[in-house]
PDB file of N, CA, C, O and CB in Angstrom:
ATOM      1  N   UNK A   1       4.494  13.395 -29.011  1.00  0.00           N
ATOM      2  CA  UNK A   1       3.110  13.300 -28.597  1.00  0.00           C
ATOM      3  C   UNK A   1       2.617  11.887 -28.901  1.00  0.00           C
ATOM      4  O   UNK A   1       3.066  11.338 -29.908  1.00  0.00           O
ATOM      5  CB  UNK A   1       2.232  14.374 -29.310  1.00  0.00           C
ATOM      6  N   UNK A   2       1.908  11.369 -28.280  1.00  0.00           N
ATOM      7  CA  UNK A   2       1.506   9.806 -28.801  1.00  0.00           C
ATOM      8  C   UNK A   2      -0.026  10.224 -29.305  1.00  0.00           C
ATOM      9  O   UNK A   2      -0.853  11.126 -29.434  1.00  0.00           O
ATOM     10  CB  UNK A   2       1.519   8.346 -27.331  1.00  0.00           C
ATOM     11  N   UNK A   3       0.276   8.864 -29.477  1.00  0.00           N
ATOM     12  CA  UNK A   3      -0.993   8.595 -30.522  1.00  0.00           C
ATOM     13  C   UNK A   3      -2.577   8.773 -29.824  1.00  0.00           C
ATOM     14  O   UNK A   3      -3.659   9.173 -30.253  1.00  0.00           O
ATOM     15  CB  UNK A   3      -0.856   6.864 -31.112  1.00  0.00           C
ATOM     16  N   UNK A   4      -1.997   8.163 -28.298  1.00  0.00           N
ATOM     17  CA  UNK A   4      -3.570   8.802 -28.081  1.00  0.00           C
ATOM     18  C   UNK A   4      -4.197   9.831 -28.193  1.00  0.00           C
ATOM     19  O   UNK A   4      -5.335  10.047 -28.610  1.00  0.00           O
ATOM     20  CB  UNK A   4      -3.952   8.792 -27.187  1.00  0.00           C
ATOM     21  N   UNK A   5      -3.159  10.691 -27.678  1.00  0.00           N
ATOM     22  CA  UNK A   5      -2.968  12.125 -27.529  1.00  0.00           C
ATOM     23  C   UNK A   5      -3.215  13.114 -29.218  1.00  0.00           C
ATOM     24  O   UNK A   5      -3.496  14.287 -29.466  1.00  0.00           O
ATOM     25  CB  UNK A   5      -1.228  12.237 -26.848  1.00  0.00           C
ATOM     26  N   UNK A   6      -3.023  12.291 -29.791  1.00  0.00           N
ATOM     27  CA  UNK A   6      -3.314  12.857 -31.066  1.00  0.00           C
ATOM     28  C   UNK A   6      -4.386  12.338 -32.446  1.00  0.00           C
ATOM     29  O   UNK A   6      -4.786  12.957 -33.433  1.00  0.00           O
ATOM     30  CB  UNK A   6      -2.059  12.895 -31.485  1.00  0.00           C
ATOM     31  N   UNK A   7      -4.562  11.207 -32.066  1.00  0.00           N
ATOM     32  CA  UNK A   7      -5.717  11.018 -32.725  1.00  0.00           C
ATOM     33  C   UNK A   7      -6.603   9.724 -31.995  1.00  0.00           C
ATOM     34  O   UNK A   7      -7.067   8.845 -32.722  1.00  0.00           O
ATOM     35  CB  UNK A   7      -5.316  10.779 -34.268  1.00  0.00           C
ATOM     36  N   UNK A   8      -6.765   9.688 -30.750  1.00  0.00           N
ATOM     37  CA  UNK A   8      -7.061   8.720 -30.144  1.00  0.00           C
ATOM     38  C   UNK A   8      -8.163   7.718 -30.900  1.00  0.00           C
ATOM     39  O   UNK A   8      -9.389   7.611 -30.945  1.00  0.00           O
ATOM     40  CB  UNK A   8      -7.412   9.231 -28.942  1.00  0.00           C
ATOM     41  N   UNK A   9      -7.022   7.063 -31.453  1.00  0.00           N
ATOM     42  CA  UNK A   9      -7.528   5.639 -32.347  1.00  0.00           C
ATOM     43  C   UNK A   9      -7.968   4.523 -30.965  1.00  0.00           C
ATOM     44  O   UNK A   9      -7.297   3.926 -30.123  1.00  0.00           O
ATOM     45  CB  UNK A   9      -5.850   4.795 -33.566  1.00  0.00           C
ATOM     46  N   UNK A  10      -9.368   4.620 -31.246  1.00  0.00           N
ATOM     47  CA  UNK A  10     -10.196   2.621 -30.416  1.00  0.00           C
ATOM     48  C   UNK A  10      -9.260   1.326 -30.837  1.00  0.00           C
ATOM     49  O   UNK A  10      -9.422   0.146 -30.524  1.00  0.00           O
ATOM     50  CB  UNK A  10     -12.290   1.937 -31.431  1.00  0.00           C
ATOM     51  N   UNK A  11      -8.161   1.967 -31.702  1.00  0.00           N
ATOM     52  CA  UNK A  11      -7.355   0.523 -32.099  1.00  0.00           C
ATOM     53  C   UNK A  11      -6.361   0.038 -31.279  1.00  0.00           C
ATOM     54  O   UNK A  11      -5.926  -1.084 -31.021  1.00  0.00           O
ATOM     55  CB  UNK A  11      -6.632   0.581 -33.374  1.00  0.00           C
ATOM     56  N   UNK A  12      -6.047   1.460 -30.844  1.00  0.00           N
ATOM     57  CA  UNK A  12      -4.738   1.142 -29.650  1.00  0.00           C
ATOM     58  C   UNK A  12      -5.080   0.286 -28.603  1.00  0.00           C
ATOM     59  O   UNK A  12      -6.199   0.120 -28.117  1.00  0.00           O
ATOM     60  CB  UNK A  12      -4.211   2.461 -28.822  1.00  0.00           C
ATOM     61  N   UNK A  13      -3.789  -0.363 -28.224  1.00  0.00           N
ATOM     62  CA  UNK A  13      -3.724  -1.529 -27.354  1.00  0.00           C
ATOM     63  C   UNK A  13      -4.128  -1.042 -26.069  1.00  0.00           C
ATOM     64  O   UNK A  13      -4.150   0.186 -25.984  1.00  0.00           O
ATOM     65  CB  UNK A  13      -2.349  -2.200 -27.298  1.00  0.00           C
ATOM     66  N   UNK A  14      -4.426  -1.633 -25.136  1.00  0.00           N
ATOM     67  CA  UNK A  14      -4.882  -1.276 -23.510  1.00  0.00           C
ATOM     68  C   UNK A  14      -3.524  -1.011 -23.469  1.00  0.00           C
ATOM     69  O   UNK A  14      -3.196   0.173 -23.543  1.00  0.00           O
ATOM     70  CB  UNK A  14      -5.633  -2.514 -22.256  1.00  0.00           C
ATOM     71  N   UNK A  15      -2.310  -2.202 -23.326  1.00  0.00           N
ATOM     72  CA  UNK A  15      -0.931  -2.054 -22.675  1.00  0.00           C
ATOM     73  C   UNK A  15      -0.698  -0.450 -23.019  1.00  0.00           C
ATOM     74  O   UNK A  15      -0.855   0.431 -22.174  1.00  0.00           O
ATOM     75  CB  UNK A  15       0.364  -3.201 -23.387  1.00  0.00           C
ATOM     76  N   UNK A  16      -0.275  -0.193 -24.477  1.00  0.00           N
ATOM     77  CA  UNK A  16       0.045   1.138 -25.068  1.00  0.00           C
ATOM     78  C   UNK A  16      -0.664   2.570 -24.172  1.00  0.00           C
ATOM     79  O   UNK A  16      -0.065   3.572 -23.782  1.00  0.00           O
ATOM     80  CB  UNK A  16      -0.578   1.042 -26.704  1.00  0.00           C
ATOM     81  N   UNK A  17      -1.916   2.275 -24.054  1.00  0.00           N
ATOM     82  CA  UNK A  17      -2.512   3.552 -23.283  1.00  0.00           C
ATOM     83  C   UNK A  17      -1.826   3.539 -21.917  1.00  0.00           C
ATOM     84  O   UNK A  17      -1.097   4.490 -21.635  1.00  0.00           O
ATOM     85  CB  UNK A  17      -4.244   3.502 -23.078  1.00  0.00           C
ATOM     86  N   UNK A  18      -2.055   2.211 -20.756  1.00  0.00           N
ATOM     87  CA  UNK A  18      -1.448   2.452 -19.837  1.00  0.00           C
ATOM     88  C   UNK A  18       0.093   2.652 -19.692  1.00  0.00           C
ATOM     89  O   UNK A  18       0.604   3.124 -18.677  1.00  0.00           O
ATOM     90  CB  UNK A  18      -1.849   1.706 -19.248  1.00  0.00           C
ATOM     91  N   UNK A  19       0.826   2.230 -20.856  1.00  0.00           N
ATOM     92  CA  UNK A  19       1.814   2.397 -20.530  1.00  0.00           C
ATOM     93  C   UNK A  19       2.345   4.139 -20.752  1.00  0.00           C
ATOM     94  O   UNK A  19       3.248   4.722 -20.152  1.00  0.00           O
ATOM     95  CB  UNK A  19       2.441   1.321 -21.175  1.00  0.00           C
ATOM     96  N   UNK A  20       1.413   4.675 -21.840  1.00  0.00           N
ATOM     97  CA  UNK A  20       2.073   6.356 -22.166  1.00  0.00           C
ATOM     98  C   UNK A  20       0.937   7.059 -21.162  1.00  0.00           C
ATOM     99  O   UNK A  20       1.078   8.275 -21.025  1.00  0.00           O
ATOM    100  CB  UNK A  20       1.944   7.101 -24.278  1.00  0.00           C
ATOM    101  N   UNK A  21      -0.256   6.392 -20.391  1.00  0.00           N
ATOM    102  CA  UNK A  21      -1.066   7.305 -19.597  1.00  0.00           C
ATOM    103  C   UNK A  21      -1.164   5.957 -18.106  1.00  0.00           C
ATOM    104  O   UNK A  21      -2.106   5.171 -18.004  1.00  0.00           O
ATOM    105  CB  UNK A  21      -2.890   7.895 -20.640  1.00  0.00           C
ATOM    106  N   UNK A  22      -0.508   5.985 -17.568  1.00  0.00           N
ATOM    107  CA  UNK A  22      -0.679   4.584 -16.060  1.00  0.00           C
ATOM    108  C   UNK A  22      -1.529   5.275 -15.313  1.00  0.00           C
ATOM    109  O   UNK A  22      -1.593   4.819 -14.171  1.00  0.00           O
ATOM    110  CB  UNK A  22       0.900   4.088 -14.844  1.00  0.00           C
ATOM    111  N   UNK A  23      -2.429   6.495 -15.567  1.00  0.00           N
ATOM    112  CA  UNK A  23      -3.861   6.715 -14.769  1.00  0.00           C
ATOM    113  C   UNK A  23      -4.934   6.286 -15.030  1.00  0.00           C
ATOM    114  O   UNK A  23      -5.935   6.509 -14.349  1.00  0.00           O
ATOM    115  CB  UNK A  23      -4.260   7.788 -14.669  1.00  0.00           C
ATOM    116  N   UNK A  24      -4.895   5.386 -16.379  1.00  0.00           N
ATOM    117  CA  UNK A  24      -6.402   5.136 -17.060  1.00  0.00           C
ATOM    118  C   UNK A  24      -6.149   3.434 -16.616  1.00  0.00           C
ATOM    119  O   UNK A  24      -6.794   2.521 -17.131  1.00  0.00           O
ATOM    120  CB  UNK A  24      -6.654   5.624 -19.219  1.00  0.00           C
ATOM    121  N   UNK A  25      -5.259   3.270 -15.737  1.00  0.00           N
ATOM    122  CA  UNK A  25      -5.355   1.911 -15.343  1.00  0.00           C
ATOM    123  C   UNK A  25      -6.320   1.482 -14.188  1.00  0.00           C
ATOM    124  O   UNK A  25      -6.491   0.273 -14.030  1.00  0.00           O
ATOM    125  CB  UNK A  25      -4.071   1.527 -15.004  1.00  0.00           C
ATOM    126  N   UNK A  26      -7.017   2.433 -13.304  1.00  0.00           N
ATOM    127  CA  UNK A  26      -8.191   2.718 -13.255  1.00  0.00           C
ATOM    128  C   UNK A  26      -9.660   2.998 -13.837  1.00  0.00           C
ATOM    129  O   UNK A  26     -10.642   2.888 -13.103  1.00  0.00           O
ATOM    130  CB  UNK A  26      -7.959   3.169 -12.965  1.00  0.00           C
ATOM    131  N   UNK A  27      -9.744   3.277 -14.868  1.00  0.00           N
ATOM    132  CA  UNK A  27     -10.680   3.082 -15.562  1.00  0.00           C
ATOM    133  C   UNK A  27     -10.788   1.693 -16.245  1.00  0.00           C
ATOM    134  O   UNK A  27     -11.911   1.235 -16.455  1.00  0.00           O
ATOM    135  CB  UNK A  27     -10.670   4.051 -16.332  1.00  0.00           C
ATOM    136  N   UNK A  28      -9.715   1.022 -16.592  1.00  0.00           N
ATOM    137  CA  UNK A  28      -9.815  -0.452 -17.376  1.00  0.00           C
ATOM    138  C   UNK A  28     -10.037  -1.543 -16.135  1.00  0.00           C
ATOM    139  O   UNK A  28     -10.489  -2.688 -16.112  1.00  0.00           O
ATOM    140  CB  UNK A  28      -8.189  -0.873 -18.366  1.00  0.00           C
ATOM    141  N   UNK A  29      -9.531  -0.691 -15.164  1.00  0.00           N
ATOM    142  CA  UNK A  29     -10.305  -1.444 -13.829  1.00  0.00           C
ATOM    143  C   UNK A  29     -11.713  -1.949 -13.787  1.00  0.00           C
ATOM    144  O   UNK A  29     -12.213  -3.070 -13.878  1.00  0.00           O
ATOM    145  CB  UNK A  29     -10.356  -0.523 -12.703  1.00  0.00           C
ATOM    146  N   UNK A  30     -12.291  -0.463 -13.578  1.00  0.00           N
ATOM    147  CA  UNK A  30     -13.264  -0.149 -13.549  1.00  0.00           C
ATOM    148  C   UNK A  30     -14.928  -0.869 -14.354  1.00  0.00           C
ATOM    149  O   UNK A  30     -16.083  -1.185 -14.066  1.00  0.00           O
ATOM    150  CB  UNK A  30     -12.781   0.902 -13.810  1.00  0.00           C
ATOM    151  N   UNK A  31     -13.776  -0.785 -15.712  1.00  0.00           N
ATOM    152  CA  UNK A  31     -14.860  -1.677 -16.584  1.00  0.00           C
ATOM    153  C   UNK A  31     -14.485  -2.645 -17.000  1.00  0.00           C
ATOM    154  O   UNK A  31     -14.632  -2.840 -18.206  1.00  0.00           O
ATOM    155  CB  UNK A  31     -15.402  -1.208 -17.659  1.00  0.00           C
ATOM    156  N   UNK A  32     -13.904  -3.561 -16.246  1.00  0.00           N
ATOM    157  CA  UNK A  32     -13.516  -5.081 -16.045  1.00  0.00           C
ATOM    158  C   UNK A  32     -12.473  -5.248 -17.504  1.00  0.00           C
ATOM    159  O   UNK A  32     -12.655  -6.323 -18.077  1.00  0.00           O
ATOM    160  CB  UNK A  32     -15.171  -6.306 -16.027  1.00  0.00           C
ATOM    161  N   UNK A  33     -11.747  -4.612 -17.956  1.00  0.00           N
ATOM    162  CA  UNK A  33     -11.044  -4.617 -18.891  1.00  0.00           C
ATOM    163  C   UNK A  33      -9.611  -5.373 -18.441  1.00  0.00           C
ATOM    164  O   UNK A  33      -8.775  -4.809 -17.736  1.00  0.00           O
ATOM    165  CB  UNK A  33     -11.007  -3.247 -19.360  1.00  0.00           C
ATOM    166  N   UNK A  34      -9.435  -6.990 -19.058  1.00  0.00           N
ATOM    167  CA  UNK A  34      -8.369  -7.307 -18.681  1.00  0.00           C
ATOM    168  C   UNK A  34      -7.153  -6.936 -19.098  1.00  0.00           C
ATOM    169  O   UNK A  34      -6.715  -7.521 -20.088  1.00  0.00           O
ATOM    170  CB  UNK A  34      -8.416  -8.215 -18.697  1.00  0.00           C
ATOM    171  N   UNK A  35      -6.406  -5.994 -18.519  1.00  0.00           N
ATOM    172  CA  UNK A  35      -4.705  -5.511 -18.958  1.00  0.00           C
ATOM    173  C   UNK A  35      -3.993  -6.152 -18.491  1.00  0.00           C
ATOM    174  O   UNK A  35      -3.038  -5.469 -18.120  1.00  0.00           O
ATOM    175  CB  UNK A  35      -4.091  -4.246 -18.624  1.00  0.00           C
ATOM    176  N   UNK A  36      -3.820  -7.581 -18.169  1.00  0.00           N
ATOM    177  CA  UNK A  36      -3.107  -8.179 -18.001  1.00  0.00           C
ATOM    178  C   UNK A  36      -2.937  -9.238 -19.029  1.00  0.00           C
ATOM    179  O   UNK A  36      -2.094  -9.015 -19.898  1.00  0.00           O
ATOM    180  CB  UNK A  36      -3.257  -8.391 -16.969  1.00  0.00           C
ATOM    181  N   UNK A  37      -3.568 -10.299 -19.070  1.00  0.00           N
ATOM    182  CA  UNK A  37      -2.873 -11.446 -20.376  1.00  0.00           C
ATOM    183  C   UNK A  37      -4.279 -10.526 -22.034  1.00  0.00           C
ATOM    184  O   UNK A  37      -4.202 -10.951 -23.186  1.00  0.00           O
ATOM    185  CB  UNK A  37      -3.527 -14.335 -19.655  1.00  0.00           C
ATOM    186  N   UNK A  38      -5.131  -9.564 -21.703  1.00  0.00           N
ATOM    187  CA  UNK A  38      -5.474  -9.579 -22.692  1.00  0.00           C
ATOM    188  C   UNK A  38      -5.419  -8.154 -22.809  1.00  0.00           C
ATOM    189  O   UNK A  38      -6.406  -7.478 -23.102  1.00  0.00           O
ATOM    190  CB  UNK A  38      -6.521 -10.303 -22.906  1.00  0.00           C
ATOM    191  N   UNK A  39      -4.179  -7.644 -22.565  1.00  0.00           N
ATOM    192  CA  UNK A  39      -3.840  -6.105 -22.775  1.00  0.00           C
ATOM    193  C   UNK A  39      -3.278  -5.430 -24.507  1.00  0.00           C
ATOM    194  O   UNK A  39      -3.281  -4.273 -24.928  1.00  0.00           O
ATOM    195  CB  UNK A  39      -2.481  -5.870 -21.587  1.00  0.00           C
ATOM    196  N   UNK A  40      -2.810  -6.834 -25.224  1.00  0.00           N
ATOM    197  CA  UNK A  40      -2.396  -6.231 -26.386  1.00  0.00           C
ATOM    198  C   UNK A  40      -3.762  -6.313 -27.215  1.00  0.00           C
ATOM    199  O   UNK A  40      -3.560  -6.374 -28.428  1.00  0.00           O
ATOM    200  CB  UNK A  40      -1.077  -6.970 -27.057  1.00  0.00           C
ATOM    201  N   UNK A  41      -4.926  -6.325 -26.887  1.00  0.00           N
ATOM    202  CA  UNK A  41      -6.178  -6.249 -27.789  1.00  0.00           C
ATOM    203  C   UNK A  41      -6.111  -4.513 -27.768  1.00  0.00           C
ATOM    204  O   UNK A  41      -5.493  -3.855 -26.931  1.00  0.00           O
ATOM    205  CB  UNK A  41      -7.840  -7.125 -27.042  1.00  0.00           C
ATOM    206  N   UNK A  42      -6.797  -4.044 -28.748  1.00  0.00           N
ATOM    207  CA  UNK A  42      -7.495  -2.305 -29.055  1.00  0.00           C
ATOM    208  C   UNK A  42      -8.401  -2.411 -28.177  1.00  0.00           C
ATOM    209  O   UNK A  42      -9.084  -3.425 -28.031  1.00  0.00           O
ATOM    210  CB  UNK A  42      -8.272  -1.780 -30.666  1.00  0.00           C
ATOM    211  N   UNK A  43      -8.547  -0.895 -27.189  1.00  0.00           N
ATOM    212  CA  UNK A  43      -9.588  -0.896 -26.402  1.00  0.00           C
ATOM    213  C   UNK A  43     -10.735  -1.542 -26.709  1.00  0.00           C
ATOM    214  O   UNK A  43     -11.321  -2.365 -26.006  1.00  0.00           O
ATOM    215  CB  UNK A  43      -9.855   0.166 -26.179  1.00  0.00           C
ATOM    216  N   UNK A  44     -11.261  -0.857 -28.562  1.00  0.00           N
ATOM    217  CA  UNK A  44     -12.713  -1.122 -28.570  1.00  0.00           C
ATOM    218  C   UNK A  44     -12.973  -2.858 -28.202  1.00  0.00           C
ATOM    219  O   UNK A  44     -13.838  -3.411 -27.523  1.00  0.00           O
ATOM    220  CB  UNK A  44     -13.333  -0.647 -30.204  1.00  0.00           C
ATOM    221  N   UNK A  45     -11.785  -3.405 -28.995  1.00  0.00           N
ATOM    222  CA  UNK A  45     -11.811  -4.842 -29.252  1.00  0.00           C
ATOM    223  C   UNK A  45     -12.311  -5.776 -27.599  1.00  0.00           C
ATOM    224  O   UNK A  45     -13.226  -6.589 -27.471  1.00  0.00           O
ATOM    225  CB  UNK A  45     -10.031  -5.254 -29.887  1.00  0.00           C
ATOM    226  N   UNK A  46     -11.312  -5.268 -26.511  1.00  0.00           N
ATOM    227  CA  UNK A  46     -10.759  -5.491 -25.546  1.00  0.00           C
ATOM    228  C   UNK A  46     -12.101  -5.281 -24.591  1.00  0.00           C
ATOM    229  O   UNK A  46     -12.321  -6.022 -23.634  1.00  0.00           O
ATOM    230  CB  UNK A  46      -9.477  -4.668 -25.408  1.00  0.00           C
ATOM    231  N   UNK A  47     -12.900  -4.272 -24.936  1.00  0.00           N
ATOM    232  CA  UNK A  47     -14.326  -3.882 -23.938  1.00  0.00           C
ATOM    233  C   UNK A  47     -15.267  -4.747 -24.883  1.00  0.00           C
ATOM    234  O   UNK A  47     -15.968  -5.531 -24.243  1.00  0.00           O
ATOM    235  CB  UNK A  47     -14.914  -1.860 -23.793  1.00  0.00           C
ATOM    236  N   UNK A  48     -15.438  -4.781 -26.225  1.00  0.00           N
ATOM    237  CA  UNK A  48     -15.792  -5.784 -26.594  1.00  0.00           C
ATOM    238  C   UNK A  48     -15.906  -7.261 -26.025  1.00  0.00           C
ATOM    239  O   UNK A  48     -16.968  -7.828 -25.766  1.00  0.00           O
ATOM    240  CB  UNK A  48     -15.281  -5.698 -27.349  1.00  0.00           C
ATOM    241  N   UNK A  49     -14.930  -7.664 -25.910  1.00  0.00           N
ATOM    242  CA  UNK A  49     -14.026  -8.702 -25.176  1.00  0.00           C
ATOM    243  C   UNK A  49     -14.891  -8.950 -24.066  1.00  0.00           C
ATOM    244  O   UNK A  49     -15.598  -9.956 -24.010  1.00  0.00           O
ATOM    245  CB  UNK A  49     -12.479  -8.202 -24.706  1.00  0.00           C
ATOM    246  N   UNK A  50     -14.860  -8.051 -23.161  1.00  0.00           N
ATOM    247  CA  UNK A  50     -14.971  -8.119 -21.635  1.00  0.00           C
ATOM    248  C   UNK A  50     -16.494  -7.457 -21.452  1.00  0.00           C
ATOM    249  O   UNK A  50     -16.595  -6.413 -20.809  1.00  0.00           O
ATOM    250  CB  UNK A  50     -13.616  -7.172 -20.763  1.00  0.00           C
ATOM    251  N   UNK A  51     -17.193  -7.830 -21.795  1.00  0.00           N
ATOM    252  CA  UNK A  51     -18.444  -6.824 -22.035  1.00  0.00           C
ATOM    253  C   UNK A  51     -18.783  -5.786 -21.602  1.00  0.00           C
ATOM    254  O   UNK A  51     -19.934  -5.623 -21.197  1.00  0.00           O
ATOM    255  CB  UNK A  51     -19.370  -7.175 -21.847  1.00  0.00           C
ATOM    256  N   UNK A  52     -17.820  -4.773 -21.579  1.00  0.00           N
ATOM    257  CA  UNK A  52     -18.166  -3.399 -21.390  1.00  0.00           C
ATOM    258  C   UNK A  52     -18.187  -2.831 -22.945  1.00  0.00           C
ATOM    259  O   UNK A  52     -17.784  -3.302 -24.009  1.00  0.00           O
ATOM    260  CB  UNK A  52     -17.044  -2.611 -20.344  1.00  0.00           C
ATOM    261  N   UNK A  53     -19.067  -1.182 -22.454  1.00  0.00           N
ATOM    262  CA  UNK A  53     -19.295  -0.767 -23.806  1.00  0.00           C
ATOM    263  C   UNK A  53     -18.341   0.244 -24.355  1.00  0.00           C
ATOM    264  O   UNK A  53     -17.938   1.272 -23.811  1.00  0.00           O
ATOM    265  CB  UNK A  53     -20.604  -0.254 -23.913  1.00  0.00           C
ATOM    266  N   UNK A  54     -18.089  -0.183 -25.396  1.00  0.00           N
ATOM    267  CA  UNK A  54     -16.805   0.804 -25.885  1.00  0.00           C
ATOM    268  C   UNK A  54     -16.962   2.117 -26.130  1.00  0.00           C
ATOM    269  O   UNK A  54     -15.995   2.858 -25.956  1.00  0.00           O
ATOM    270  CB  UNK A  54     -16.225   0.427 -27.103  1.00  0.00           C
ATOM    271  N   UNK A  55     -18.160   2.622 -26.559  1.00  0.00           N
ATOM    272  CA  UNK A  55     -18.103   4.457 -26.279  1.00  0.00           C
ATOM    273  C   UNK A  55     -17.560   4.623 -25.064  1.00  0.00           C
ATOM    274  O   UNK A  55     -16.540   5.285 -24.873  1.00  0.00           O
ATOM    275  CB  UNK A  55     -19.636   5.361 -26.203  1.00  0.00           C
ATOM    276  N   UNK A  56     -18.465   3.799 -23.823  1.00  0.00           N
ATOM    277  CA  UNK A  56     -18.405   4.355 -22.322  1.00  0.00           C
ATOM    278  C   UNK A  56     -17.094   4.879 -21.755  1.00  0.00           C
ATOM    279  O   UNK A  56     -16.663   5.812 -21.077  1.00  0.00           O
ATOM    280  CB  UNK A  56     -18.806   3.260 -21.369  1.00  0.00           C
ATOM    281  N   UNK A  57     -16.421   3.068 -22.808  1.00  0.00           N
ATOM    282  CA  UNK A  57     -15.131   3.169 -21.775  1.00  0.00           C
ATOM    283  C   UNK A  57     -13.915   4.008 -22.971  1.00  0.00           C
ATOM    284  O   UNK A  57     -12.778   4.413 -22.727  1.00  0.00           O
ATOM    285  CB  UNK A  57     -14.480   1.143 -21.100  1.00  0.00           C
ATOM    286  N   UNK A  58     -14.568   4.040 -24.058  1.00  0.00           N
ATOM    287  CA  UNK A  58     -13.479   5.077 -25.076  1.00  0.00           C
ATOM    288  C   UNK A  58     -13.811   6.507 -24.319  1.00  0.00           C
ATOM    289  O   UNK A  58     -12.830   7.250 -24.357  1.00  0.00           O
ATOM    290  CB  UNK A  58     -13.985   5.177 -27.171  1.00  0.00           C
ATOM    291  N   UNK A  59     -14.707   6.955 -23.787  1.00  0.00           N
ATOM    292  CA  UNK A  59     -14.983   8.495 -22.832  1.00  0.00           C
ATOM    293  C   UNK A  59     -14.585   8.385 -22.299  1.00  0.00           C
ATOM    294  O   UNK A  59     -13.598   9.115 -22.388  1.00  0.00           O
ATOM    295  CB  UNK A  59     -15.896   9.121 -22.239  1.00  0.00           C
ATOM    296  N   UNK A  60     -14.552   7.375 -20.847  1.00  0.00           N
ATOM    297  CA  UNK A  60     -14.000   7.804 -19.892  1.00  0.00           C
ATOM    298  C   UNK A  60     -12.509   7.690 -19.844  1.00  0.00           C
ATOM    299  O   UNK A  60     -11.882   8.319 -18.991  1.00  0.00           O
ATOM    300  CB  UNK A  60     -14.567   7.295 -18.968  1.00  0.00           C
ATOM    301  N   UNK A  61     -11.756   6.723 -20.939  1.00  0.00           N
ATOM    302  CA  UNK A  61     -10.179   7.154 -21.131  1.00  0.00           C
ATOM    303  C   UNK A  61      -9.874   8.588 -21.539  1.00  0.00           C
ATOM    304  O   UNK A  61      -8.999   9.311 -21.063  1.00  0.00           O
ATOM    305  CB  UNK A  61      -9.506   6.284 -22.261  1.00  0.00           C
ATOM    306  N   UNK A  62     -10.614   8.831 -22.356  1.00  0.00           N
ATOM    307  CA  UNK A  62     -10.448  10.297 -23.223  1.00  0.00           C
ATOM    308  C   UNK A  62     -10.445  11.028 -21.785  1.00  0.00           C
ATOM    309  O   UNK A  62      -9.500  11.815 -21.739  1.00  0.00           O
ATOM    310  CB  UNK A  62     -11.954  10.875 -24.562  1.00  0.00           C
ATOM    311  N   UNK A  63     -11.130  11.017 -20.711  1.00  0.00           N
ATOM    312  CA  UNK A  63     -11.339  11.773 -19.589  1.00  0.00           C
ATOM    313  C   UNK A  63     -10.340  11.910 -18.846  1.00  0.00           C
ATOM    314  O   UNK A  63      -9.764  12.917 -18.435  1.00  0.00           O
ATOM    315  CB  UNK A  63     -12.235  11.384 -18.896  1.00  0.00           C
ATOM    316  N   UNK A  64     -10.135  10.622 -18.670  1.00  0.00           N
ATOM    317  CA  UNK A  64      -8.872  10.280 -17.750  1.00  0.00           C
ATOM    318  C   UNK A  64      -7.585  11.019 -18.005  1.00  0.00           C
ATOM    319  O   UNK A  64      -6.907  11.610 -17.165  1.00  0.00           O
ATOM    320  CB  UNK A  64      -8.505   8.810 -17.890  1.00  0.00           C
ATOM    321  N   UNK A  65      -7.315  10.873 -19.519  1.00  0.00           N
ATOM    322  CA  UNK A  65      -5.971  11.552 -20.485  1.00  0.00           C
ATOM    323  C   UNK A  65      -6.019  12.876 -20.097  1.00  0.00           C
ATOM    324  O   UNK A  65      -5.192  13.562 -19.498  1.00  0.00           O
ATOM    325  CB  UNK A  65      -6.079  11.498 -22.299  1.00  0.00           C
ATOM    326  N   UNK A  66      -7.478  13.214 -20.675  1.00  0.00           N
ATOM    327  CA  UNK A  66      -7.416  15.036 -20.529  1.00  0.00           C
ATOM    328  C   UNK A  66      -7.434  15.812 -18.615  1.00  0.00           C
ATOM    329  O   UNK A  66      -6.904  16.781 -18.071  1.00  0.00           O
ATOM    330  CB  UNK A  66      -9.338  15.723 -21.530  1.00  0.00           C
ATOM    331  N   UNK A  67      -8.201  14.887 -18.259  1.00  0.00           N
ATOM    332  CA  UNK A  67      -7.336  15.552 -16.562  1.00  0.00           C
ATOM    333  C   UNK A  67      -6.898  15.257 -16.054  1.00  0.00           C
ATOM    334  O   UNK A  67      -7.095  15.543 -14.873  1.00  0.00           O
ATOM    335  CB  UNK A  67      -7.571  15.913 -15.553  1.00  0.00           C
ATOM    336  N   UNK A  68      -5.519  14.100 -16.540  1.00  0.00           N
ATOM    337  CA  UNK A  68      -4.569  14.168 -16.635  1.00  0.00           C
ATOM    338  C   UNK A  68      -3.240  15.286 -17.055  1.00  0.00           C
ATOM    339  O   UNK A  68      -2.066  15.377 -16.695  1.00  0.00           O
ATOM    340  CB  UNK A  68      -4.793  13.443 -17.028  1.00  0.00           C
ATOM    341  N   UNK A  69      -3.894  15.853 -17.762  1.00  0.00           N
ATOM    342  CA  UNK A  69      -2.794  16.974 -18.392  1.00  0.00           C
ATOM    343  C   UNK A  69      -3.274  18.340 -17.763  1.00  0.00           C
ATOM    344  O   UNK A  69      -2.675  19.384 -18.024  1.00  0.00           O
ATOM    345  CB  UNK A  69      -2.823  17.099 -20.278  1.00  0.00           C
TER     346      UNK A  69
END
């Protein structure tokens, strides 16, 4: 089980999520989250980063994951 999946830590890397969930690569779309040269930042860090807001975009991954499964 990964880590998102089990204690979905804001620390984890963008790369890490898309790489164990490649549907929430739409959502980091979405909220201008760069996963490309600034994918090894932690979401929160990473929406930080990119000025989106990190609850928003920590929900709508959590969303993405769960209907996903």
């Amino acid at each position: 089980m990964s880590s998102i999946q089990t204690g979905f830590d804001p620390g984890v890397s963008v790369n890490q999520v898309i790489r164990e969930h490649p549907g929430t690569v739409e959502v980091f779309n979405r909220f201008g989250i760069d996963s490309c040269c600034g994918g090894a930042a932690g979401m929160r860090d990473a929406a930080l980063r990119d000025g989106a807001d990190p609850e928003a975009l920590l929900a709508a991954v959590r969303s993405a994951i769960e209907a996903a499964s």
